[in-house]
C-alpha positions in Angstrom: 125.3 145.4 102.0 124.6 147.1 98.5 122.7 150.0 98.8 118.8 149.7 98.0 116.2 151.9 97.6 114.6 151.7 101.1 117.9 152.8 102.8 117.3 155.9 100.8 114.9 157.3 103.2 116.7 156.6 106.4 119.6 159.6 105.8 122.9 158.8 107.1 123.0 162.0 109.3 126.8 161.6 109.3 127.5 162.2 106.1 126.1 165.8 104.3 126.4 166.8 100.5 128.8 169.0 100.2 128.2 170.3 96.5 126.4 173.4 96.1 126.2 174.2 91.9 125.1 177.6 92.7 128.4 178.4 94.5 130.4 176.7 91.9 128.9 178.8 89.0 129.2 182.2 90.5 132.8 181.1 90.6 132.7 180.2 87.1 131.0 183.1 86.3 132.5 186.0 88.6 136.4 184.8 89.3 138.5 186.9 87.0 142.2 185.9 85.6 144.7 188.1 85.3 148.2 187.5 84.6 149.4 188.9 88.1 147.1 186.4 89.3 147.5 183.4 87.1 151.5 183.2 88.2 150.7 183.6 91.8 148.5 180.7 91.8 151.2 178.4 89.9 154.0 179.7 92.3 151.6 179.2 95.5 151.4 175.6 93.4 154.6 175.0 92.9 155.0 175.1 96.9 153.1 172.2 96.8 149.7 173.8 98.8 146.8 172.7 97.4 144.5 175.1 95.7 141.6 177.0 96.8 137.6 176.6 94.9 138.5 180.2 93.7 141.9 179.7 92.8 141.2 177.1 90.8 138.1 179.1 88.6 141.2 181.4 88.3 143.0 179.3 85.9 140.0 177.8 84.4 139.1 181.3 83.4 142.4 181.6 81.4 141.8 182.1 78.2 144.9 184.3 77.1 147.5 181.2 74.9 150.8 182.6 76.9 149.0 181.8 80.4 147.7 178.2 79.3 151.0 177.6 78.2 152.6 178.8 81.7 149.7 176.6 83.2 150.8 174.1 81.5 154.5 174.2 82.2 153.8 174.9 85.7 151.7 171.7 85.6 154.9 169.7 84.5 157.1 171.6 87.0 155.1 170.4 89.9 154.7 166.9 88.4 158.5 166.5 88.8 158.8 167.6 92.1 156.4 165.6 93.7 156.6 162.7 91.4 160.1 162.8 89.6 159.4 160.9 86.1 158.1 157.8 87.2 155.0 156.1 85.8 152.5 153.6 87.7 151.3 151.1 85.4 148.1 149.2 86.5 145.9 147.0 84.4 141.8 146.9 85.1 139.9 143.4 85.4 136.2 143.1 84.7 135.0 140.7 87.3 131.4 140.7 86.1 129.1 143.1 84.3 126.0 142.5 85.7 124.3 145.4 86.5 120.5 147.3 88.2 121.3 150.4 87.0 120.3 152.5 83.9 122.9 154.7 83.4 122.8 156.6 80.1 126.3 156.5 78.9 127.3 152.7 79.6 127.2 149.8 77.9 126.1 147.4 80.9 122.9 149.8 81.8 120.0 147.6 82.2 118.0 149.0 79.1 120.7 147.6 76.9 119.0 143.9 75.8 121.9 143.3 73.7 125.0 143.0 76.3 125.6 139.9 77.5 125.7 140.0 81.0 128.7 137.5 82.3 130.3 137.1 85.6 133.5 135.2 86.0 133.7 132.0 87.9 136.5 131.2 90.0 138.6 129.4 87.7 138.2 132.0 84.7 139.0 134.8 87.4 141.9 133.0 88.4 143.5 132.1 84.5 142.6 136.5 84.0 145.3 136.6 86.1 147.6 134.2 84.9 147.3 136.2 82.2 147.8 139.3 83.3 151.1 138.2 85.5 152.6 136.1 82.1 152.8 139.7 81.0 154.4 141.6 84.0 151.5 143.0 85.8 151.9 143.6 89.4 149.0 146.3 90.0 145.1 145.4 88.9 141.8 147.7 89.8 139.0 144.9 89.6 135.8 146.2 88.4 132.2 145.0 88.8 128.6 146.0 87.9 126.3 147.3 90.8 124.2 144.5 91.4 123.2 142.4 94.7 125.7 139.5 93.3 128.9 141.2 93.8 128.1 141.7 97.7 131.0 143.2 100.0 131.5 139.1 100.6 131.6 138.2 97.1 134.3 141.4 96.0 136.4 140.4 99.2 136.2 136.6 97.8 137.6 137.5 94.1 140.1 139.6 95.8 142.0 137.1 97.9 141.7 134.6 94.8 143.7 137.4 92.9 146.0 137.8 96.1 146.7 134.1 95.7 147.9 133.5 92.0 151.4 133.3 91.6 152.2 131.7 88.4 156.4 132.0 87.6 157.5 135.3 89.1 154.5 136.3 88.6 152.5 137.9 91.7 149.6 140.8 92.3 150.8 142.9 94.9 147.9 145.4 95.1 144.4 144.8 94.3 142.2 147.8 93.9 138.5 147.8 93.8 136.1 150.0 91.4 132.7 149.1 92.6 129.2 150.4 93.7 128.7 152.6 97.4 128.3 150.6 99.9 127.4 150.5 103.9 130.1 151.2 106.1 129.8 147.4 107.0 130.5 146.4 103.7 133.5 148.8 103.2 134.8 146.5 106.3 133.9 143.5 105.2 136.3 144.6 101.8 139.0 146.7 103.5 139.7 143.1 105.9 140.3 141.6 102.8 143.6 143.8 101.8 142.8 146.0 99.4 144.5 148.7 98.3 142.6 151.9 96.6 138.4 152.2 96.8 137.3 153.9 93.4 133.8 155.4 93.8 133.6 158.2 90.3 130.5 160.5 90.8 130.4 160.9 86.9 129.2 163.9 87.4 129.1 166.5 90.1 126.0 168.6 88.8 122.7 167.2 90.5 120.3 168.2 87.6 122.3 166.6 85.1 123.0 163.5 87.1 119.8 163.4 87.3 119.3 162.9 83.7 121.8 160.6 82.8 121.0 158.2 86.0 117.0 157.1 84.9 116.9 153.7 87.2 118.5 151.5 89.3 120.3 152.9 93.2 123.3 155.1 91.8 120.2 157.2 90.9 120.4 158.9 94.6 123.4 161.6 93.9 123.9 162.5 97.6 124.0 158.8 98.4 126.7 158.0 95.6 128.2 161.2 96.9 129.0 160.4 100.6 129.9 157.6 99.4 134.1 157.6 100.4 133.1 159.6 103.2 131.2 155.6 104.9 134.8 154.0 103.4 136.5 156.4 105.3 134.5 155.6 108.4 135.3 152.3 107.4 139.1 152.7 107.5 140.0 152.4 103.8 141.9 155.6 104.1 142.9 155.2 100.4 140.2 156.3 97.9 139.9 157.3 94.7 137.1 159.9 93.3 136.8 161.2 89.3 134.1 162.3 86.8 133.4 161.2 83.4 133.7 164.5 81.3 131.1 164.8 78.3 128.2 164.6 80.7 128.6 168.0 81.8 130.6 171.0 81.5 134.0 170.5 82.0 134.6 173.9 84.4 132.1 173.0 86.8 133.3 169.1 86.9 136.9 170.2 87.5 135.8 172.2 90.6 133.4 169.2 91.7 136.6 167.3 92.0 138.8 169.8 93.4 136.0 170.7 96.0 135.6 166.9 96.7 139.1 166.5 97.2 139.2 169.2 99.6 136.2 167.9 101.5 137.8 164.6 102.1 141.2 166.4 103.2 139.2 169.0 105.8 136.7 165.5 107.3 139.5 162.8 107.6 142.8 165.0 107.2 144.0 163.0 104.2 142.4 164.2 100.3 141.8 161.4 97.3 144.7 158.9 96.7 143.5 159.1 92.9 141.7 161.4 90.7 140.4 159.8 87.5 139.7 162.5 84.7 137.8 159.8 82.1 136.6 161.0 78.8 132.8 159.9 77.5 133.5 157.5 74.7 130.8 155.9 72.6 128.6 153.3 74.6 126.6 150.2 73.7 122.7 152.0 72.4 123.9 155.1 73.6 122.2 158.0 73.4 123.9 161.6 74.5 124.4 165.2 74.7 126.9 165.7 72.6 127.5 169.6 73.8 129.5 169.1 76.6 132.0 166.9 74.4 135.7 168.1 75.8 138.0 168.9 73.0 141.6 167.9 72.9 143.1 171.2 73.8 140.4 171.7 76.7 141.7 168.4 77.9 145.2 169.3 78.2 144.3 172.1 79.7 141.9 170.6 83.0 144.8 167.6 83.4 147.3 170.7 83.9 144.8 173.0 86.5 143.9 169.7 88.1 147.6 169.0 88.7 148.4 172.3 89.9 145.1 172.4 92.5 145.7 169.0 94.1 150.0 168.1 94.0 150.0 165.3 96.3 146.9 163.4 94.5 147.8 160.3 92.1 146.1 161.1 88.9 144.9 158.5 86.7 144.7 158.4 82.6 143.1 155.7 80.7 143.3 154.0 77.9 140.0 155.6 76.7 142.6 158.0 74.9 144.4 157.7 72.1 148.1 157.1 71.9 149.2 160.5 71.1 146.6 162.2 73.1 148.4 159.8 76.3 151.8 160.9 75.1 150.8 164.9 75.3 148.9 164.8 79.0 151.1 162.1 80.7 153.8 165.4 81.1 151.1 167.5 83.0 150.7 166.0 85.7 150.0 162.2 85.7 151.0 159.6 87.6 149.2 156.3 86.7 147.9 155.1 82.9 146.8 151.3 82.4 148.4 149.0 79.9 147.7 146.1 77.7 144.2 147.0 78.7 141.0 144.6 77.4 137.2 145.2 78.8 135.6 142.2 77.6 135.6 139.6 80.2 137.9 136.9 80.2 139.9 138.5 77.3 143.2 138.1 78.7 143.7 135.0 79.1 141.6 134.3 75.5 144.4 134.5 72.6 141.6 134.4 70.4 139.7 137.2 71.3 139.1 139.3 68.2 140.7 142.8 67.6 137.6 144.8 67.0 135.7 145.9 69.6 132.2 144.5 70.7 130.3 147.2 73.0 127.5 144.2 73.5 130.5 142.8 76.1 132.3 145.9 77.3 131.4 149.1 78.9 132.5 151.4 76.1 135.6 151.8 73.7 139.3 152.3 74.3 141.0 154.1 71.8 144.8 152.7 73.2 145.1 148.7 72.7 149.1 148.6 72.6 150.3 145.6 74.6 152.1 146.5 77.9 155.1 145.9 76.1 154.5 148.6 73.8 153.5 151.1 76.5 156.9 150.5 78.5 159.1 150.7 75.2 157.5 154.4 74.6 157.3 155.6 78.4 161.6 154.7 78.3 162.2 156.3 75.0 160.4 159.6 76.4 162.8 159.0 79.5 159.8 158.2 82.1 160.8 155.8 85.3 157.7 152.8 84.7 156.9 151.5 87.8 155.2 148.8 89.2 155.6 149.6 92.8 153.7 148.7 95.4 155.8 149.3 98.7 153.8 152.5 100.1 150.6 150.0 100.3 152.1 147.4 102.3 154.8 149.8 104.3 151.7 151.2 106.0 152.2 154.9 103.9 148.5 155.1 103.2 146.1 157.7 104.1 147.2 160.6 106.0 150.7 158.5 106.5 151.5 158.5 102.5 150.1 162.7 103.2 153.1 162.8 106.1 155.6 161.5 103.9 154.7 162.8 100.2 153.5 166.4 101.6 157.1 167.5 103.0 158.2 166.1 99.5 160.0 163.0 100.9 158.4 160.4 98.8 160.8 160.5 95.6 162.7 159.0 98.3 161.0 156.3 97.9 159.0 156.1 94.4 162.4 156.3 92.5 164.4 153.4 94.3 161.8 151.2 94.5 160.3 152.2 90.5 164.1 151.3 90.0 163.6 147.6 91.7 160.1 147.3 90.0 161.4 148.3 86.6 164.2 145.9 86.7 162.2 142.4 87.9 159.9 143.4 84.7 162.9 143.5 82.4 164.5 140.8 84.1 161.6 138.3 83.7 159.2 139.7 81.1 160.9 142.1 78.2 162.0 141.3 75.0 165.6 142.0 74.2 165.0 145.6 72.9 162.8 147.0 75.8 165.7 145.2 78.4 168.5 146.8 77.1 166.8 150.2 76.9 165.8 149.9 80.3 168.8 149.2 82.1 170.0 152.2 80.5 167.7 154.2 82.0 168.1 152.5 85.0 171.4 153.7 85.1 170.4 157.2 84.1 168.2 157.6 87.3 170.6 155.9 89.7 173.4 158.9 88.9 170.8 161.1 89.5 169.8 160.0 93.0 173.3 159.7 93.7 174.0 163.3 93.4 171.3 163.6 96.5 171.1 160.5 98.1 173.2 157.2 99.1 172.0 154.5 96.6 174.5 152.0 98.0 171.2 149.4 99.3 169.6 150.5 96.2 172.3 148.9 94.3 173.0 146.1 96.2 169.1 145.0 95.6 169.4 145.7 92.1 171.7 143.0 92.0 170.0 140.4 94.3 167.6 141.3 91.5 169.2 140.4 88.6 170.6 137.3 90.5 166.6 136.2 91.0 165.7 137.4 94.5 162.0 139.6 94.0 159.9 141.8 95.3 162.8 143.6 97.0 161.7 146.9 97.8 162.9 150.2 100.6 
């Protein structure tokens, strides 16, 4: 069941906070960086061990240019080893924006008379995803509201609809969820009906100011949001995905709120985050914030590339919340997943008519990149990134602390390549224009001499081929 305010004073005596502010700012305020230090941490990085709390305040503390720059390079070292050049590419679904909540930044908060509150029926669900599949997508994160509608029975229902659309070639292959904490019941009752990734984003991790921002509605209790992986754990969904929205709160103690909740969930169920998800506030519908703890571009950059560096096996997600150019700059330090031909307004995919501008009465707040899917592939293969639609590890069983067993010793490029490869090459086959096929064959190619040098790509060839003669979903 969704969470409600009586449960509040029955504590869950399994779960415990884990946060404590005052030892994150004596970090922030006592860890000093030298250079001595600063390449010790990258090298210890580089070996692919995750980062300490203290560590970590190390290279936030960098101010000297040379060091950021070695941070940063160290950033995109790390993000080739573990991930080679590859790109996820997802798209996010707005099942219905309902919501009980009055959170200060968003544009479905409950003081906001203006939106218009919609949730989508079966059949408008169902042509979203038409939609989305006419265009290539294989990958969707649905997203709902917090409100007693979207029960753990209702988010299972829209997720085997999803599961069941195949229009053409087209076909979802992994459905993840971004919705409100729940009982471990209800993480069942969802995990039963095959999802893949849980997103739960504290927004931010400093009580007082969560406190502020949060002024009604259940995801004001902040231990209770932020034990909240630790019930879908319990549950079995050993895939889950944490972040914080940065512009609530300063951005040094928000990086280590992540980095310390990633090492929670790796000490508890011996497998950290599947996802981090490093949004940036963006203007909301009536909305009404500090504006001192905006990040800057530069500052950016610079918590993608620590971020990297304190967590390498964890996916990390950018969104479409930033700009073109500011996506082309980060995507090299140390991300693994952006969304594409994204829309927020619901039922806008499948609506040709949907105008170009904006309306934060019907979506949750701005995106500053609207290039079609299309567009995103063309640029990701003329900066020679791998995009992928690949969904094997999910439905291989390489979840959890089994994708950790794998990815950890650095095997998975094993995997990710051959099977971005396959992915790639379905999507040019039935859904590129001319220009954005021939370009990607050629990088096809490019990647398959360089696994050959390492590895024997004879069945990655021969299903290349079934590929192109029409067989799909072919994957190692």
């Amino acid at each position: 069941m969704i969470f409600t305010p009586e449960k509040c004073r029955i504590p869950d005596k399994r779960m415990t906070p884990f946060i404590d502010p005052d030892e994150i700012w004596d970090l922030i305020n006592n860890t000093k960086s030298t250079l001595r230090r600063v390449r010790e941490i990258i090298a210890k990085s580089l070996d692919k061990q995750r980062l300490t709390l203290e560590e970590t305040a190390v290279l936030i503390n960098t101010v000297d240019p040379e060091l950021i720059e070695e941070i940063k390079e160290g950033a995109r070292e790390l993000k080739k080893k573990v991930y080679g050049n590859r790109i996820v590419l997802f798209a996010p679904l707005y099942v219905g924006n309902k919501c009980i909540n009055n959170c200060q930044y968003c544009g479905f908060r409950t003081s906001n008379s203006e939106a218009v509150r919609k949730t989508l029926s079966d059949s408008e669900l169902i042509s979203e995803v038409e939609a989305l599949e006419d265009t290539g997508q294989k990958r969707l994160i649905l997203v709902y509201g917090e409100h007693p509608h979207y029960s753990p029975e209702y988010i299972a229902h829209t997720v085997k609809i999803v599961y069941n659309v195949k229009k053409g070639q087209g076909e979802i292959r992994r459905v993840n969820i971004n919705a409100a904490p729940l009982e471990i019941e209800g993480f069942r009752i969802i995990k039963d009906a095959g999802i893949g990734t849980y997103q739960i984003f504290q927004e931010t991790y400093h009580p007082d100011a969560y406190k502020k921002y949060h002024l009604g509605g259940v995801k004001r209790n902040y231990e209770y949001r932020l034990t909240a992986l630790d019930r879908a754990q319990e549950a079995g969904i050993d895939d889950v995905g944490i972040g914080a929205l940065f512009g609530l709160y300063d951005w040094r103690f928000e990086v280590l709120g992540l980095v310390r909740h990633a090492n929670h969930l790796e000490a508890v169920y011996n497998v950290g985050p599947h996802t981090i998800s490093f949004p940036r506030i963006q203007a909301a519908s009536m909305g009404d914030l500090d504006k001192s703890y905006i990040v800057k571009d530069d500052e950016f950059v610079r918590l993608v590339a620590i971020l990297r560096l304190a967590v390498p096996y964890t996916g990390m997600i950018l969104t479409a919340r930033e700009t073109p150019e500011i996506r082309k700059e980060v995507i090299r330090f140390g991300v693994s997943q952006i969304d594409g031909g994204t829309k927020l307004e619901l039922g806008s995919y499948h609506d040709d008519n949907t105008l170009i501008a904006q309306d934060l009465n019907k979506e949750q707040f701005f995106i500053n990149d609207s290039r079609t899917l299309d567009k995103i592939i063309d640029e990701l293969l003329d900066n020679d990134f791998l995009p992928s639609f690949c969904t094997s590890c999910y439905r291989r069983g390489r979840t959890g602390e089994h994708f950790m067993e794998f990815s950890v010793p650095g095997f998975i490029k094993r995997f990710c390549s051959p099977n971005a490869i396959l992915t790639l090459a379905e999507y040019l086959e039935d859904y590129a224009p001319p220009s954005v096929k021939e370009k990607g064959y050629k990088v096809i190619a490019h990647n398959i001499e360089e696994l050959a040098l390492n590895s024997n790509i004879e069945d990655l060839k021969e299903r290349l081929e079934k590929i192109k003669l029409g067989q799909r979903d072919l994957y190692l």
